[in-house]
DSSP file (Angstrom, degrees, kcal/mol; ACC not computed):
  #  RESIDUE AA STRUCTURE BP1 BP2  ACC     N-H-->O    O-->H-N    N-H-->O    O-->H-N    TCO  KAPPA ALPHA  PHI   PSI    X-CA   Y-CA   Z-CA
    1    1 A X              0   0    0      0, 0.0     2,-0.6     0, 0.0    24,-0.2   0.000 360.0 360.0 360.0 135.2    0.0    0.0    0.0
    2    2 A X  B     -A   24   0A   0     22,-3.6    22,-1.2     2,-0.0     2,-0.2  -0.939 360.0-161.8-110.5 134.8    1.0    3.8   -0.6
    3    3 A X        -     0   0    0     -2,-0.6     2,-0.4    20,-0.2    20,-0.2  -0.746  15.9-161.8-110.6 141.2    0.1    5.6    2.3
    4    4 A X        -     0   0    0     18,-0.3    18,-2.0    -2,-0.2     2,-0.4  -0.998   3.2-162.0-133.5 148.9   -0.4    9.1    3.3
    5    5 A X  E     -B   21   0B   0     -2,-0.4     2,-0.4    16,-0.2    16,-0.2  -0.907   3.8-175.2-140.7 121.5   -0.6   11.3    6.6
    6    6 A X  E     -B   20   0B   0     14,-2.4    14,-1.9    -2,-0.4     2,-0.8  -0.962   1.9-172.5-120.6 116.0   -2.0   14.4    6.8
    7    7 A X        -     0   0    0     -2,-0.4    12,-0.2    12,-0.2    -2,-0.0  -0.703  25.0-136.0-113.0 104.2   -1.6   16.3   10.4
    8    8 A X    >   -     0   0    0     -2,-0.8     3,-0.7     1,-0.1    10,-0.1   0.248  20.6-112.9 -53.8 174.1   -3.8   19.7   10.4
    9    9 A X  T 3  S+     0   0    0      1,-0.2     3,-0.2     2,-0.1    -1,-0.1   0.535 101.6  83.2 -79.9   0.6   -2.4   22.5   11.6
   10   10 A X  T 3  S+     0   0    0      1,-0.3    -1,-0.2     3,-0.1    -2,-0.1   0.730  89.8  46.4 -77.7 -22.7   -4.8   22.6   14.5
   11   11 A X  S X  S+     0   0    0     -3,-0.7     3,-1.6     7,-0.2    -1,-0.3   0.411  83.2 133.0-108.3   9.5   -3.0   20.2   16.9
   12   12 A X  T 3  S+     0   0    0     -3,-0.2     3,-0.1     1,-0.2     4,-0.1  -0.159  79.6   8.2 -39.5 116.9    0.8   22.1   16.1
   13   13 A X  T 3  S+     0   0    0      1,-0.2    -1,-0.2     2,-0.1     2,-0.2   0.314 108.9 112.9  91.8 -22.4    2.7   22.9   19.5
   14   14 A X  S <  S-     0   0    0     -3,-1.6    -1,-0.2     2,-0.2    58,-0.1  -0.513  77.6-123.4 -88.1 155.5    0.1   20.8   21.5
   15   15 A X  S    S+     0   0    0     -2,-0.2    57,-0.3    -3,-0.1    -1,-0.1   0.980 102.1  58.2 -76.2 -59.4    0.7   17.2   23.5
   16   16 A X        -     0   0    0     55,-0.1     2,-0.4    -3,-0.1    55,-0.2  -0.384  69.7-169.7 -93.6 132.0   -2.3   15.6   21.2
   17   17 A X  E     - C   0  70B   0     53,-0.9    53,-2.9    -4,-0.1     2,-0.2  -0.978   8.9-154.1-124.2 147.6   -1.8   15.7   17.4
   18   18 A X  E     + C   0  69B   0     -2,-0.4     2,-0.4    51,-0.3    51,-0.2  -0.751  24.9 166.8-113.7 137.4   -4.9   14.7   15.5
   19   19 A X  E     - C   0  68B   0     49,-2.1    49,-3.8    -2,-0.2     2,-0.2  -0.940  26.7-144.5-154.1 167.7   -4.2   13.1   11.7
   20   20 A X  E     -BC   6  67B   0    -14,-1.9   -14,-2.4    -2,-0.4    47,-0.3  -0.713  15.2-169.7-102.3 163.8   -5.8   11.4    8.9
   21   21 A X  E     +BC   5  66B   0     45,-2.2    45,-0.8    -2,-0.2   -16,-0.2  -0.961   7.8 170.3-151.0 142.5   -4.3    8.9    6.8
   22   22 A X        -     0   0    0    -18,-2.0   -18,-0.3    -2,-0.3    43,-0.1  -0.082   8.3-179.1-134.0-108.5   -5.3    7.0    3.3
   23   23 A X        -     0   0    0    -20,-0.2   -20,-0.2    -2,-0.1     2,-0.2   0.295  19.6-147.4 131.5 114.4   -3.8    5.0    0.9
   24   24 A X  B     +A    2   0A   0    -22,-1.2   -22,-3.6    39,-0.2     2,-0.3  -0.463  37.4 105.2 -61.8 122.3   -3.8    3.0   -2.2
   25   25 A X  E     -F   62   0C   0     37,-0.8    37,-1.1   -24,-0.2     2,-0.7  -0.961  63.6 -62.5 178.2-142.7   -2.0   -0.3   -3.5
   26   26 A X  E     -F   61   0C   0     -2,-0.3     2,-0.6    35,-0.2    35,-0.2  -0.800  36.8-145.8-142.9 130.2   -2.7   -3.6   -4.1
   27   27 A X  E     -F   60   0C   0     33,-2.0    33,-1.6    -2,-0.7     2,-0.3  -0.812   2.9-151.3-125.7 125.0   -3.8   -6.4   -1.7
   28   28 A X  E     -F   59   0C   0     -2,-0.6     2,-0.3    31,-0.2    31,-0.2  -0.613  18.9-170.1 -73.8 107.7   -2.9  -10.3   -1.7
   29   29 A X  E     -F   58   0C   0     29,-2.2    29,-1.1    -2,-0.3     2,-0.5  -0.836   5.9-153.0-109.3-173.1   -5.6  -12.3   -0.2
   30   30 A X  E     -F   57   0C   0     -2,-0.3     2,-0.3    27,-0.2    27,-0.2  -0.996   4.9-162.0-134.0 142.4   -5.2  -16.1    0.6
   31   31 A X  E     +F   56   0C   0     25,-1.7    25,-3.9    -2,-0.5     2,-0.5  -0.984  21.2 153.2-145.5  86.7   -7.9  -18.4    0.7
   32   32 A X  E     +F   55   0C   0     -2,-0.3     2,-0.2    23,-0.2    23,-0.2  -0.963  35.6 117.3-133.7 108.5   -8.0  -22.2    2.5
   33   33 A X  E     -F   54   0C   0     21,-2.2    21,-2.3    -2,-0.5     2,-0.1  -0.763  54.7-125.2-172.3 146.2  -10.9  -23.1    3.4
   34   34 A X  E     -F   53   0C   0     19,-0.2     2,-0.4    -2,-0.2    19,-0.2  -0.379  21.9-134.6 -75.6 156.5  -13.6  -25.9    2.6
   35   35 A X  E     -F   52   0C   0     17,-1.9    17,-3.0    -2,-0.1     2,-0.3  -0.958  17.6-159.4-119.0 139.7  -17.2  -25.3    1.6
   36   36 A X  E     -F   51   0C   0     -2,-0.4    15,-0.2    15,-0.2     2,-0.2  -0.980   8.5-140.5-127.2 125.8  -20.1  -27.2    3.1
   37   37 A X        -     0   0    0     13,-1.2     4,-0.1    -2,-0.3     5,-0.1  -0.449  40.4 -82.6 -77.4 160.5  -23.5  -27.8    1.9
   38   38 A X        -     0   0    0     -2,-0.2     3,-0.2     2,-0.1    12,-0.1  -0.362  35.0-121.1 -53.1 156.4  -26.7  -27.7    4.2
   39   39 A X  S >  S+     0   0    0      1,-0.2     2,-2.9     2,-0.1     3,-2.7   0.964 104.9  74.8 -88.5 -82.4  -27.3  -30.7    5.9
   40   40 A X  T 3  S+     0   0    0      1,-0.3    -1,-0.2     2,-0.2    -2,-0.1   0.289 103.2  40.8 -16.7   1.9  -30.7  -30.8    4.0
   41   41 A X  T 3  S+     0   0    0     -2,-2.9    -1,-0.3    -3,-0.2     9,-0.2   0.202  77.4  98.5-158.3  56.6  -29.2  -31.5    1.5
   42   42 A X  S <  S-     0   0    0     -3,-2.7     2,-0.3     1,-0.3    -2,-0.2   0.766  83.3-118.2 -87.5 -17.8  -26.5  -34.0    2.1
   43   43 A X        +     0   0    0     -4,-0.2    -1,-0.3     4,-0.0     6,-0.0  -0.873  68.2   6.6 125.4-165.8  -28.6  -37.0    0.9
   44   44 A X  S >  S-     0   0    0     -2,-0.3     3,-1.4     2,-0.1     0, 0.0  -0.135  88.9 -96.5 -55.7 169.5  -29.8  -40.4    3.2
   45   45 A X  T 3  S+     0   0    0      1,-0.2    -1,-0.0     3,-0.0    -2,-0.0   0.794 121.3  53.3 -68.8 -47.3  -28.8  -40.1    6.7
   46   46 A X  T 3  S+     0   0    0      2,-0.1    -1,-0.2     0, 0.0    -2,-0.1   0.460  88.2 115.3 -65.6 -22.4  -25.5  -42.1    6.8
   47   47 A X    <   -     0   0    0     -3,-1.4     2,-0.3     1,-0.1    -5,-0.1  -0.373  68.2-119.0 -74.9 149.4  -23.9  -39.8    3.7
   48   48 A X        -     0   0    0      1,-0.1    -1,-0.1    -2,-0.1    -2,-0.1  -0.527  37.6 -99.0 -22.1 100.3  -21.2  -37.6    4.0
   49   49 A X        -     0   0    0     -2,-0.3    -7,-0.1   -13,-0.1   -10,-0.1  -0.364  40.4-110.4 -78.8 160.6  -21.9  -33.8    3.2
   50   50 A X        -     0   0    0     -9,-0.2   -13,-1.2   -12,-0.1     2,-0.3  -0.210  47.0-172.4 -62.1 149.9  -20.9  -32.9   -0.1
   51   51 A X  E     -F   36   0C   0    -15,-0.2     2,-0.3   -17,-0.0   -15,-0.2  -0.981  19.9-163.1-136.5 146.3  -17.5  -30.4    0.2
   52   52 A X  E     -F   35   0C   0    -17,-3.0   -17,-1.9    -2,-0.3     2,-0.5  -0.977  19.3-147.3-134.5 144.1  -15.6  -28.5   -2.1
   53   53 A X  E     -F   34   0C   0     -2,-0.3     2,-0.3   -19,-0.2   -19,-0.2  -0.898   6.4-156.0-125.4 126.1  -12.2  -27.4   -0.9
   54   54 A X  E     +F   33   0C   0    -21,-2.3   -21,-2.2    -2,-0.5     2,-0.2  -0.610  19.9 168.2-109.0 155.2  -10.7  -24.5   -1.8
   55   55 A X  E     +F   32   0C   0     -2,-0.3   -23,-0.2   -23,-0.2     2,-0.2  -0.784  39.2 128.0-151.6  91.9   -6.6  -23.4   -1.8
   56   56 A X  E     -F   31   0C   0    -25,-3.9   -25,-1.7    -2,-0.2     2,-0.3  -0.812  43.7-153.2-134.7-177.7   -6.2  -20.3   -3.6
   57   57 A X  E     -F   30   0C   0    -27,-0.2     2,-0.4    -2,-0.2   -27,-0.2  -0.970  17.0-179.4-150.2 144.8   -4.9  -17.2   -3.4
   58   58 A X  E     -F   29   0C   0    -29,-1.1   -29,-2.2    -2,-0.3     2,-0.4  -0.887   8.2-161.8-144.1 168.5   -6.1  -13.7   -5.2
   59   59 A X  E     +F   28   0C   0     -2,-0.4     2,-0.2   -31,-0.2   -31,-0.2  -0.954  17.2 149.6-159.4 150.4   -5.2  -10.2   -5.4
   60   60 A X  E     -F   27   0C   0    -33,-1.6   -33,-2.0    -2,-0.4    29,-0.1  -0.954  52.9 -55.8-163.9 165.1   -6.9   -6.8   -6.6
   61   61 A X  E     -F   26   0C   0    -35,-0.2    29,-0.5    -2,-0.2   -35,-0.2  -0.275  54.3-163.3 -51.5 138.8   -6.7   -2.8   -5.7
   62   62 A X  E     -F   25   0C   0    -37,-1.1   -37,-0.8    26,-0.2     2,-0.2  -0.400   9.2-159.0-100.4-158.8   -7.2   -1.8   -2.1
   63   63 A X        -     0   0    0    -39,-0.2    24,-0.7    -2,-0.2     2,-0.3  -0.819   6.3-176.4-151.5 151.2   -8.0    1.2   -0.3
   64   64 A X  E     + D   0  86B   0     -2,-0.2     2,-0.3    22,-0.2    22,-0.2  -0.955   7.3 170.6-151.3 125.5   -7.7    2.5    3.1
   65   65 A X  E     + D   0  85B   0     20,-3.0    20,-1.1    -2,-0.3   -43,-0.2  -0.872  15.7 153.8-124.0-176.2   -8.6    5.7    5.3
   66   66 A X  E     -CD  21  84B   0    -45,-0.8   -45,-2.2    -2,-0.3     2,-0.3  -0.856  30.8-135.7-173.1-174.8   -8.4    6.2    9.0
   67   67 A X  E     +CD  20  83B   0     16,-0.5    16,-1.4   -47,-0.3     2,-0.3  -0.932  25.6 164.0-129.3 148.9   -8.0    8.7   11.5
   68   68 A X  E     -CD  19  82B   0    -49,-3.8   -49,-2.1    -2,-0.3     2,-0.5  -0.993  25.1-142.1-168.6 174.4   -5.5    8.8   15.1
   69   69 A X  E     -CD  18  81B   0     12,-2.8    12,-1.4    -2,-0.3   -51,-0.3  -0.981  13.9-144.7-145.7 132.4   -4.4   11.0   17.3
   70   70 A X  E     -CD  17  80B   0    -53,-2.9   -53,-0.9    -2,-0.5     2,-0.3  -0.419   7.1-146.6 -86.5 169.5   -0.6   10.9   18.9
   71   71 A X  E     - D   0  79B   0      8,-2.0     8,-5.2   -55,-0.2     2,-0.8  -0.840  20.3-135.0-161.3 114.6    0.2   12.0   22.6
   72   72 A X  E     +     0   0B   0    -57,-0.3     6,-0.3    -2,-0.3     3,-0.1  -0.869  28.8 175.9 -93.3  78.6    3.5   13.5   22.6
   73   73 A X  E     -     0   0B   0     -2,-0.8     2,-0.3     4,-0.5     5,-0.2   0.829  66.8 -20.6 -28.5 -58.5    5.3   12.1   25.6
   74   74 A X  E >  S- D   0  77B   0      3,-2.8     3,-2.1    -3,-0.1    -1,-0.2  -0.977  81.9 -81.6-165.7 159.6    8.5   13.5   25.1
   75   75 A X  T 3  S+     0   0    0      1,-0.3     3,-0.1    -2,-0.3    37,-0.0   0.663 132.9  34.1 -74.0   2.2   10.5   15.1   22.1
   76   76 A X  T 3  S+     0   0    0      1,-0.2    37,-3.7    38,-0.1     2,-0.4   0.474 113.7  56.3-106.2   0.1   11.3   12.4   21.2
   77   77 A X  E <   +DE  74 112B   0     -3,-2.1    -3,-2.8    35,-0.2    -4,-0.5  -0.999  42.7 176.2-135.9 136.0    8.3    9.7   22.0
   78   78 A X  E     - E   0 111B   0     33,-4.1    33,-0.9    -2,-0.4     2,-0.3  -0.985  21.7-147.7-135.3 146.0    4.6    9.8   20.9
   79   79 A X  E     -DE  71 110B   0     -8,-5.2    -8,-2.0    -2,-0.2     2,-0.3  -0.764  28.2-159.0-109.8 164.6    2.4    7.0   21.7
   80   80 A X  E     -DE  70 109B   0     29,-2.6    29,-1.2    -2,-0.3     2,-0.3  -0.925  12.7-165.7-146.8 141.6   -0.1    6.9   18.7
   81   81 A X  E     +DE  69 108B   0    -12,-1.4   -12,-2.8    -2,-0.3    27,-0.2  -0.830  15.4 176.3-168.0 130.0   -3.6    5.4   18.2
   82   82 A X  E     -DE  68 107B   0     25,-3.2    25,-1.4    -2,-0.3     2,-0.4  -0.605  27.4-156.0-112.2 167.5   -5.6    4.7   15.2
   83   83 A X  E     -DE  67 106B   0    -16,-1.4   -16,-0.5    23,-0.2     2,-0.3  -0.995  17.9-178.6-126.9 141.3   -8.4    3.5   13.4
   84   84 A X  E     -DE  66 105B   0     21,-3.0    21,-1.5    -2,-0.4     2,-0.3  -0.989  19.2-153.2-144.9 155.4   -8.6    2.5    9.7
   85   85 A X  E     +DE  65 104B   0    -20,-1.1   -20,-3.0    -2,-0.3     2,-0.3  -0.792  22.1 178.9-112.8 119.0  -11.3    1.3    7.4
   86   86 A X  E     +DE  64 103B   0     17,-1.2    17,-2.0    -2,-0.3     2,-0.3  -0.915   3.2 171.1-156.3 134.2   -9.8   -1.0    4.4
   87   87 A X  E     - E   0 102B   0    -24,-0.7     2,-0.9    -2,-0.3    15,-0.3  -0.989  35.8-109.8-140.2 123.9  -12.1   -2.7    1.7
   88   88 A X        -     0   0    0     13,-1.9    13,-0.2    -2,-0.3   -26,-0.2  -0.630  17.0-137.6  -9.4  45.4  -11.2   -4.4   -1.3
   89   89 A X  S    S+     0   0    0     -2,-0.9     2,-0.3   -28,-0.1    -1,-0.1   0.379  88.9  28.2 -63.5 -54.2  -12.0   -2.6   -4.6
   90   90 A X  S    S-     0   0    0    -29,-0.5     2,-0.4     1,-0.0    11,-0.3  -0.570  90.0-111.4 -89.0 154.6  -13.6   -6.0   -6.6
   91   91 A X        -     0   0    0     -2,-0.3     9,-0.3     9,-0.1     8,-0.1  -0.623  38.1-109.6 -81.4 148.0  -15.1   -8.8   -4.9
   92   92 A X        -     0   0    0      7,-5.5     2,-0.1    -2,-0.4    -1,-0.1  -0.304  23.7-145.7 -69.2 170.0  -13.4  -11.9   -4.8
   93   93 A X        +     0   0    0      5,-0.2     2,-0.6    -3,-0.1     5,-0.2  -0.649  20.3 171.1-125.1 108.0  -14.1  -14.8   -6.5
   94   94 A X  B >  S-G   97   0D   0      3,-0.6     3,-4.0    -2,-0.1     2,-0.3  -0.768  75.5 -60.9 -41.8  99.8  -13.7  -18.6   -5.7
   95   95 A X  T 3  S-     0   0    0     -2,-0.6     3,-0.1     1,-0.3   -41,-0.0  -0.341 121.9 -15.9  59.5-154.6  -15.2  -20.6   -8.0
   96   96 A X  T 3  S+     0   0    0     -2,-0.3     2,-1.0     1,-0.2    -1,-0.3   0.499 116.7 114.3 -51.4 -11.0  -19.2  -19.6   -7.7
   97   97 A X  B <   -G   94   0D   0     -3,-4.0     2,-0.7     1,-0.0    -3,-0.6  -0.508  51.2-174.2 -54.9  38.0  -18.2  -18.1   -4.7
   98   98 A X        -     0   0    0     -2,-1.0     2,-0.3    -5,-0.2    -5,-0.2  -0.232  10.1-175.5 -91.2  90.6  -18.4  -14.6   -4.7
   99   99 A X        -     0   0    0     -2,-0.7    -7,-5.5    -8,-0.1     2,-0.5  -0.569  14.9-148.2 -92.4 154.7  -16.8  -13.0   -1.3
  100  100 A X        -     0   0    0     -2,-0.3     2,-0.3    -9,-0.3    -9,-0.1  -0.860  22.7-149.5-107.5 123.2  -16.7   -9.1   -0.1
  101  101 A X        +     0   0    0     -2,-0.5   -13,-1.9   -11,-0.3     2,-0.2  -0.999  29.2 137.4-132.8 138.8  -13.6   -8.0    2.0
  102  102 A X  E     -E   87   0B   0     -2,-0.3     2,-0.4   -15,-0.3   -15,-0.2  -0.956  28.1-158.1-164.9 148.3  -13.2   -5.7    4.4
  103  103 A X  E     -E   86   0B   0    -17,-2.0   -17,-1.2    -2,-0.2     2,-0.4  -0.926  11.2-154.5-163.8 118.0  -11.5   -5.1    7.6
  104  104 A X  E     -E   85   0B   0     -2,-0.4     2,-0.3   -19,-0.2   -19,-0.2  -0.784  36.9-169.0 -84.6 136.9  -12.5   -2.2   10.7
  105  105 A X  E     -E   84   0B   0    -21,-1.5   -21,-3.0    -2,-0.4     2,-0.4  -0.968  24.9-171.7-132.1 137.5   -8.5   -2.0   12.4
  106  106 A X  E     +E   83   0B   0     -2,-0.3     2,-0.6   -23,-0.2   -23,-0.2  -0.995  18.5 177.6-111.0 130.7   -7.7   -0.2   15.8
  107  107 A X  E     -E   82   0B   0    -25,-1.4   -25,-3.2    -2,-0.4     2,-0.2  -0.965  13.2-159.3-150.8 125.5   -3.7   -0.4   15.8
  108  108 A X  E     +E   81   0B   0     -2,-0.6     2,-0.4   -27,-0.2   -27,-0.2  -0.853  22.9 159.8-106.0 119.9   -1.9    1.3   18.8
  109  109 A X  E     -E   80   0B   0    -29,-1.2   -29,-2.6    -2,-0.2     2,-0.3  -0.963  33.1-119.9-159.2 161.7    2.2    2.5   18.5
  110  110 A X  E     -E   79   0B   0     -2,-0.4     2,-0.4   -31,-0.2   -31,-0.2  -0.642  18.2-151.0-104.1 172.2    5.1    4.5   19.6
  111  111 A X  E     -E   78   0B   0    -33,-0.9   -33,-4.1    -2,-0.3     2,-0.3  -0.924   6.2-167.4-150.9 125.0    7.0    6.9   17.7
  112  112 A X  E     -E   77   0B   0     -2,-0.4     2,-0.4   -35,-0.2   -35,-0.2  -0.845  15.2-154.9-100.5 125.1   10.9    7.9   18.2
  113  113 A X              0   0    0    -37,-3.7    -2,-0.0    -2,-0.3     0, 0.0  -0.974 360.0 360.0-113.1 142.0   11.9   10.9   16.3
  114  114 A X              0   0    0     -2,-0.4    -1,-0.2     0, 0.0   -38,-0.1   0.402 360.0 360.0-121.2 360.0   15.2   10.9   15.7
């Protein structure tokens, strides 16, 4: 992903600095997992249900925003906490499959300035 950080001028000089961030690229997912049909329709009582099992992997544009705010410790440490929103641009596919990806993140860090 290429990323970008914008920090207004509004939290300048102050211990809490408020930014946004978004970002662009291209995101690899991987894919192991079996598919199972309803029980209703697995057949007589004794059968197996039917499975198809999938081992793929597939990859398309992402996207990402968020928002965080830093807390300036010292001039050289700020502990940092975010949120970002990142969604998939196409839906996958497996087979008939069609899955929607997407992913709510809270991610918590330090920062050294050097």
């Amino acid at each position: 992903m290429l990323n970008g950080y914008f920090e207004p001028a509004i939290g300048n000089g102050k211990v809490y600095q408020p930014y946004i961030t978004f970002g662009v690229g291209w995101s690899g997912v991987r894919a192991d997992f079996t598919l199972v049909t309803e029980q209703r329709y697995w057949g007589p009582p004794n059968n197996d249900p039917p499975s198809v099992i999938y081992d793929t992997g597939y990859g398309t544009f992402a996207y990402q925003v968020g928002a965080g705010v830093g807390y300036e410790i010292n001039e050289k440490i700020t502990l940092d906490c975010m949120y970002r929103f990142k969604w998939v641009g196409d839906n996958l596919h497996f087979g008939t499959t069609e899955v929607e990806y997407n992913s709510h993140n809270l991610l918590f860090g330090v920062r050294y300035t050097f």
